[in-house]
N, CA and C atoms as a LAMMPS dump frame, in Angstrom:
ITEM: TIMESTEP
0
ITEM: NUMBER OF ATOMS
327
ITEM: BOX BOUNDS ff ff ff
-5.0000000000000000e+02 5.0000000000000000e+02
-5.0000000000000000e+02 5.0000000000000000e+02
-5.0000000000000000e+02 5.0000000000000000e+02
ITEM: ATOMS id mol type element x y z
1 1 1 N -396.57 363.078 -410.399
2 1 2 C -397.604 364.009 -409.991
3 1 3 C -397.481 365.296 -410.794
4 2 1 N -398.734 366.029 -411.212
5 2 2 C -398.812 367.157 -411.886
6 2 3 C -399.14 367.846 -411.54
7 3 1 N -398.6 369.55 -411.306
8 3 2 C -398.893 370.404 -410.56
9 3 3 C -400.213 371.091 -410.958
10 4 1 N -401.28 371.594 -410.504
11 4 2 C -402.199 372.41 -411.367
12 4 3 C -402.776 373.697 -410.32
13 5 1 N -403.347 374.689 -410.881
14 5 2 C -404.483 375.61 -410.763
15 5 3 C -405.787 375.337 -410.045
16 6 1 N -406.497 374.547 -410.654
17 6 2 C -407.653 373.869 -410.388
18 6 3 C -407.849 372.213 -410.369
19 7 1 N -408.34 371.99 -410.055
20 7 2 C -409.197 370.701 -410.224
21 7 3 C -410.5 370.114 -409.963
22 8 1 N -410.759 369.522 -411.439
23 8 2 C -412.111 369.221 -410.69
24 8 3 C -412.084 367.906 -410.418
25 9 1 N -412.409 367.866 -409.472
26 9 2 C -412.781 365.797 -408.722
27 9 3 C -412.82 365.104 -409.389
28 10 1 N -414.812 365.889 -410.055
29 10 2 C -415.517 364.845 -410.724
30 10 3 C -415.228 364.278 -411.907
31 11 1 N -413.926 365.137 -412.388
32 11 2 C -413.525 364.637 -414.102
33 11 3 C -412.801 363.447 -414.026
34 12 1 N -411.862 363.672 -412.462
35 12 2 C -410.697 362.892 -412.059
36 12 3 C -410.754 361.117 -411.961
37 13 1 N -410.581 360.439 -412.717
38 13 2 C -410.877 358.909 -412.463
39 13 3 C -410.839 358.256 -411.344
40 14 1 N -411.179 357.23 -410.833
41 14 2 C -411.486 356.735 -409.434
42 14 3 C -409.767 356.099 -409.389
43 15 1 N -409.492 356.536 -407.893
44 15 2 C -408.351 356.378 -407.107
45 15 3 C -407.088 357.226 -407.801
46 16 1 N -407.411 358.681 -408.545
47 16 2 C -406.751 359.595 -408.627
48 16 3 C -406.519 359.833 -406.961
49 17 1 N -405.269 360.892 -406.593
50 17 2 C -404.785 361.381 -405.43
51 17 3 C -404.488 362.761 -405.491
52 18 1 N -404.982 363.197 -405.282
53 18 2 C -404.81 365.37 -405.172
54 18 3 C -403.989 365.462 -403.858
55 19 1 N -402.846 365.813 -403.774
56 19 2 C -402.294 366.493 -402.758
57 19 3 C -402.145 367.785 -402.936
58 20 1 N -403.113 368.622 -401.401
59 20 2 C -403.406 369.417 -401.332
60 20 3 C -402.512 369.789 -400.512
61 21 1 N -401.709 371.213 -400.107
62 21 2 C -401.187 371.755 -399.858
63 21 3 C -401.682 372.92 -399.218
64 22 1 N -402.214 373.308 -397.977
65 22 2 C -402.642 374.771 -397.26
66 22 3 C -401.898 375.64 -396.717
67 23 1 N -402.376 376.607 -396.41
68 23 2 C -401.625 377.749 -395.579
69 23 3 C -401.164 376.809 -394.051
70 24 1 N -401.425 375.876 -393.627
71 24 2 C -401.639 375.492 -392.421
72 24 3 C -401.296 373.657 -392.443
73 25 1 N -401.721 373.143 -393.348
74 25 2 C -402.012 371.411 -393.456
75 25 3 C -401.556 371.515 -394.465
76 26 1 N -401.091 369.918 -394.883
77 26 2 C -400.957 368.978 -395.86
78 26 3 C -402.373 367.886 -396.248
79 27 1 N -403.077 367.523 -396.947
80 27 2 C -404.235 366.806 -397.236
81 27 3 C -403.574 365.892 -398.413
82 28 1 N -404.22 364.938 -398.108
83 28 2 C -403.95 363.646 -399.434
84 28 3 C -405.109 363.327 -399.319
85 29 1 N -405.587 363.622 -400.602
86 29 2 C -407.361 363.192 -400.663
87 29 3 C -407.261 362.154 -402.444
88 30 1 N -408.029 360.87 -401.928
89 30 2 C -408.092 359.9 -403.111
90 30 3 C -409.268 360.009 -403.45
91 31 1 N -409.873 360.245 -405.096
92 31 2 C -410.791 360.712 -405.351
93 31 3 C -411.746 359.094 -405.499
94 32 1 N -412.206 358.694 -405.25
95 32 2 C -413.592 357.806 -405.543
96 32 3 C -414.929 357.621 -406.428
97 33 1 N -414.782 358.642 -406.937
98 33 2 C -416.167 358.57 -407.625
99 33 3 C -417.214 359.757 -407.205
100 34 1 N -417.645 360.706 -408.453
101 34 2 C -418.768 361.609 -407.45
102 34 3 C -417.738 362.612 -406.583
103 35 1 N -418.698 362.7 -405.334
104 35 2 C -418.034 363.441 -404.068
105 35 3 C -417.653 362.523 -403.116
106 36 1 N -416.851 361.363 -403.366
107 36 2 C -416.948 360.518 -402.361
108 36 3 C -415.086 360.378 -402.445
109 37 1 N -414.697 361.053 -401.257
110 37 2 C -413.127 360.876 -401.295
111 37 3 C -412.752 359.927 -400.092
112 38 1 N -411.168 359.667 -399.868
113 38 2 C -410.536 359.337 -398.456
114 38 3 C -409.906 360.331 -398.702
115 39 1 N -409.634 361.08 -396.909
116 39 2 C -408.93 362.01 -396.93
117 39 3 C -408.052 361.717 -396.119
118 40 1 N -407.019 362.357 -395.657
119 40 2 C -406.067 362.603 -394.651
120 40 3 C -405.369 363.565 -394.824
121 41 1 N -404.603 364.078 -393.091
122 41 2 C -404.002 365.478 -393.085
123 41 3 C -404.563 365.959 -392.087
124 42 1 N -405.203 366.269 -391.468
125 42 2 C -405.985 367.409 -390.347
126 42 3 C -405.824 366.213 -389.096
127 43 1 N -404.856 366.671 -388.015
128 43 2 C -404.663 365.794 -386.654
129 43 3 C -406.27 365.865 -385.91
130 44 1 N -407.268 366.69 -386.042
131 44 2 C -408.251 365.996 -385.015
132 44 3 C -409.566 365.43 -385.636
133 45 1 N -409.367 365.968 -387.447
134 45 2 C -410.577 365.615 -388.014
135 45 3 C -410.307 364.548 -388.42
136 46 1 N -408.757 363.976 -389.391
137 46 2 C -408.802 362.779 -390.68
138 46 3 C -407.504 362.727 -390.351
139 47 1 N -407.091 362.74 -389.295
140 47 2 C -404.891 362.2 -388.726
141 47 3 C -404.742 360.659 -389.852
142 48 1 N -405.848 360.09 -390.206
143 48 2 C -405.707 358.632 -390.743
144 48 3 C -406.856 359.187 -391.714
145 49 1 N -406.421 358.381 -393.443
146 49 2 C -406.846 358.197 -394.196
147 49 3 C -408.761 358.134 -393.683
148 50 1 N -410.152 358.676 -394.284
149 50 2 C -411.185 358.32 -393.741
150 50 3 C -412.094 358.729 -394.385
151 51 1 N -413.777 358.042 -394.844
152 51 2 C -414.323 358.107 -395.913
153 51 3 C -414.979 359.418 -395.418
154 52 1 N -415.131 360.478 -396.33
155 52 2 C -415.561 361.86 -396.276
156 52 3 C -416.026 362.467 -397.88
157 53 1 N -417.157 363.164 -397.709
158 53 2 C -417.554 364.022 -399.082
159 53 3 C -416.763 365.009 -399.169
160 54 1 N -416.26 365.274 -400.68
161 54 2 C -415.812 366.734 -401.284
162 54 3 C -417.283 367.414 -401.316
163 55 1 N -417.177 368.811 -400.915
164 55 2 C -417.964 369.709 -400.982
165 55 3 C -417.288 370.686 -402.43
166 56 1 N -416.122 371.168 -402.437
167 56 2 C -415.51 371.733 -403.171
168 56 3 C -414.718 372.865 -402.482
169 57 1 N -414.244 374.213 -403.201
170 57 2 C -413.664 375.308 -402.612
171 57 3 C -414.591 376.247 -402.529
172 58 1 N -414.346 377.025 -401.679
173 58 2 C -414.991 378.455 -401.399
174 58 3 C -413.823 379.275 -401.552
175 59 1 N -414.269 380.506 -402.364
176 59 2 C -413.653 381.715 -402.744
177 59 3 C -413.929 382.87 -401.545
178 60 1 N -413.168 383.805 -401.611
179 60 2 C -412.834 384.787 -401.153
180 60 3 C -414.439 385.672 -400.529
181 61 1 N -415.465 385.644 -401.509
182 61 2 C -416.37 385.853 -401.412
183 61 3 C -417.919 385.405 -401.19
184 62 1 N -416.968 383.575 -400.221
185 62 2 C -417.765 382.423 -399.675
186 62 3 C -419.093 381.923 -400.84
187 63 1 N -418.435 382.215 -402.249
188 63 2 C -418.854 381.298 -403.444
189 63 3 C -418.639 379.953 -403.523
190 64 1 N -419.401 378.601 -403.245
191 64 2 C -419.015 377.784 -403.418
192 64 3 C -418.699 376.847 -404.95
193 65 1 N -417.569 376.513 -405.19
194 65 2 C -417.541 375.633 -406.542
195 65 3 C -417.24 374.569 -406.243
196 66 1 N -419.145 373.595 -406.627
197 66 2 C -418.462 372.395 -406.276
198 66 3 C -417.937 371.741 -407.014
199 67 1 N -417.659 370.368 -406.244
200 67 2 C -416.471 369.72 -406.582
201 67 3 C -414.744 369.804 -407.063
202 68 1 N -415.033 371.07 -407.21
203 68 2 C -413.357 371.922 -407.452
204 68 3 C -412.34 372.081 -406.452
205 69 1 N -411.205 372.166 -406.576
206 69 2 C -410.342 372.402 -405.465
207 69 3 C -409.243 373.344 -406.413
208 70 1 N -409.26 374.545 -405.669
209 70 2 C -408.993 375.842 -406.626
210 70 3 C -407.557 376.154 -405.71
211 71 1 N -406.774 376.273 -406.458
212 71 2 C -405.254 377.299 -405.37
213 71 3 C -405.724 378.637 -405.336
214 72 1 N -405.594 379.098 -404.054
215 72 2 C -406.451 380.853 -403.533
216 72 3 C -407.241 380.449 -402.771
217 73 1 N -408.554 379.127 -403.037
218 73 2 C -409.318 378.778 -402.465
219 73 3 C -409.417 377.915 -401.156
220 74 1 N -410.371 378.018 -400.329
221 74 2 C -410.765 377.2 -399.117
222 74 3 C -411.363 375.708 -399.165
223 75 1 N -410.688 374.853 -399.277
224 75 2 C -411.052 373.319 -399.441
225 75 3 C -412.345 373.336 -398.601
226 76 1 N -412.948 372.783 -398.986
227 76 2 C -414.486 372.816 -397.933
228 76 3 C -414.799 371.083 -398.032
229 77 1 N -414.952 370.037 -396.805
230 77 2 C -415.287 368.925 -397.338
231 77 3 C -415.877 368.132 -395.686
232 78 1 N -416.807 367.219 -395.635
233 78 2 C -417.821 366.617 -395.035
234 78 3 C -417.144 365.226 -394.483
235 79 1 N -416.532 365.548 -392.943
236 79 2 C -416.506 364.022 -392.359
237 79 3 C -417.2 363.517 -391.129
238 80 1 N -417.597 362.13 -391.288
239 80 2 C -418.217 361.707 -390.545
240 80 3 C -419.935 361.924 -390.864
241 81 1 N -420.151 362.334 -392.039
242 81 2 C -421.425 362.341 -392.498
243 81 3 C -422.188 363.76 -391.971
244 82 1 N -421.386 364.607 -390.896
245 82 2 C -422.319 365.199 -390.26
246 82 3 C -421.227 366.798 -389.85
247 83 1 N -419.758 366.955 -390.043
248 83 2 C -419.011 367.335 -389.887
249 83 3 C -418.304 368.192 -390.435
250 84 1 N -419.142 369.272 -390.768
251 84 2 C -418.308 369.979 -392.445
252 84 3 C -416.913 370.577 -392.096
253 85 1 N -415.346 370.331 -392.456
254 85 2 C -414.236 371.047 -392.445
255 85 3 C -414.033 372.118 -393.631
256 86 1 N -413.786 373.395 -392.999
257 86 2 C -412.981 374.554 -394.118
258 86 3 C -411.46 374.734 -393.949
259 87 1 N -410.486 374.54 -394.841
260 87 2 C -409.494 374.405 -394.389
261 87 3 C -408.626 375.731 -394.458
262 88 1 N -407.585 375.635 -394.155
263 88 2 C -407.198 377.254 -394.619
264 88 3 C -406.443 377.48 -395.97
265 89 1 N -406.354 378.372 -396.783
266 89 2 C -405.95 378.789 -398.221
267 89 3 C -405.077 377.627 -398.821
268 90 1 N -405.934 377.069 -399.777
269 90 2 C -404.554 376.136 -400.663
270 90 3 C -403.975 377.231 -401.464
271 91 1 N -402.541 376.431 -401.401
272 91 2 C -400.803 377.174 -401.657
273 91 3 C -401.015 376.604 -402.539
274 92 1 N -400.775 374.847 -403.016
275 92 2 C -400.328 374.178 -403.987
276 92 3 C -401.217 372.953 -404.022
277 93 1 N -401.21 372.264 -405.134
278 93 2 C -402.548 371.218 -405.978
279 93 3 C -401.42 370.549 -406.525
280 94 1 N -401.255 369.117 -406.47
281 94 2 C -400.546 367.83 -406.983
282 94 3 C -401.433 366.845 -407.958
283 95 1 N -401.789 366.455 -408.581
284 95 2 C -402.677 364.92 -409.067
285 95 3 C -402.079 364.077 -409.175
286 96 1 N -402.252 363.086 -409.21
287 96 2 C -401.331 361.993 -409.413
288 96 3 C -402.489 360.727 -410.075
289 97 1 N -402.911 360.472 -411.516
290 97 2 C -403.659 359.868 -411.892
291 97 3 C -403.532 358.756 -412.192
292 98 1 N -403.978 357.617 -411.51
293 98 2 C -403.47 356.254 -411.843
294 98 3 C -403.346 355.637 -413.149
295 99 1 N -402.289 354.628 -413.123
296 99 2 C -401.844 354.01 -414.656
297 99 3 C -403.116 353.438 -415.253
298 100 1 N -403.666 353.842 -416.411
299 100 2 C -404.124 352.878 -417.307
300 100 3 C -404.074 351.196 -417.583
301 101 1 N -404.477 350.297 -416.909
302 101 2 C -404.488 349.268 -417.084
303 101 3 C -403.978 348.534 -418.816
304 102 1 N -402.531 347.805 -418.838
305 102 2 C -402.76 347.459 -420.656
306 102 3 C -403.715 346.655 -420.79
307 103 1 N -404.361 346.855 -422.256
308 103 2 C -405.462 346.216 -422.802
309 103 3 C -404.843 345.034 -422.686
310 104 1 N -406.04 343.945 -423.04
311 104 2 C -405.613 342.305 -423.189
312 104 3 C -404.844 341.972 -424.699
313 105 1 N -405.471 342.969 -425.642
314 105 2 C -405.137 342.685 -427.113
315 105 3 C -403.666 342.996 -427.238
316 106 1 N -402.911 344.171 -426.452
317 106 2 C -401.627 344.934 -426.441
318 106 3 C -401.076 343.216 -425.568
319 107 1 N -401.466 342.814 -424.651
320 107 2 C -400.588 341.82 -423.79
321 107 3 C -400.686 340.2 -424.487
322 108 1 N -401.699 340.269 -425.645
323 108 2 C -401.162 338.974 -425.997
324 108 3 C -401.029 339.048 -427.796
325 109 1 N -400.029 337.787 -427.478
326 109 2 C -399.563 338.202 -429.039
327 109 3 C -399.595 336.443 -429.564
């Protein structure tokens, strides 16, 4: 896992893992595609892994950037289709980007 500043989701390949780190919670959010994550971490919203939109972070001055998840910033993200969570200040940002599959040409000889 690599520590970072920012991140954006949408750059992040499908079944990347951002562990998010708050003033308050722990979040493990697997990125999917788009705004379409699993999250977990929050005991009454996502206690279990559960399909939810990234909205992105909100700044200090309730600027939203989407799809980003900024350290300073307020994770902002959509469960249950109808449910928006703000979380409190991310401390620390993890990625963890899944292995590259080897090509077929590298595996046969």
């Amino acid at each position: 896992m690599t520590s970072a500043e920012v991140v954006d989701c949408r750059s992040l390949p499908s079944g990347s893992v951002v562990d998010v780190e708050t003033k308050s919670r722990h979040y493990r959010i697997e990125c999917l595609g788009g705004n379409a994550i699993n999250i977990s971490g929050h005991p009454e919203y996502c206690p279990e892994p559960i399909s939810a939109r990234l909205y992105g972070s909100v700044d200090k001055q309730g600027i939203l950037e989407f799809g980003v998840i900024g350290r300073g910033m307020y994770l902002r993200f959509l469960v249950n289709e109808r449910q928006p969570v703000t979380t409190t200040r991310v401390v620390r940002l993890r990625v963890d980007q899944p292995k590259p599959a080897p090509s077929l040409s590298s595996t046969i000889h």
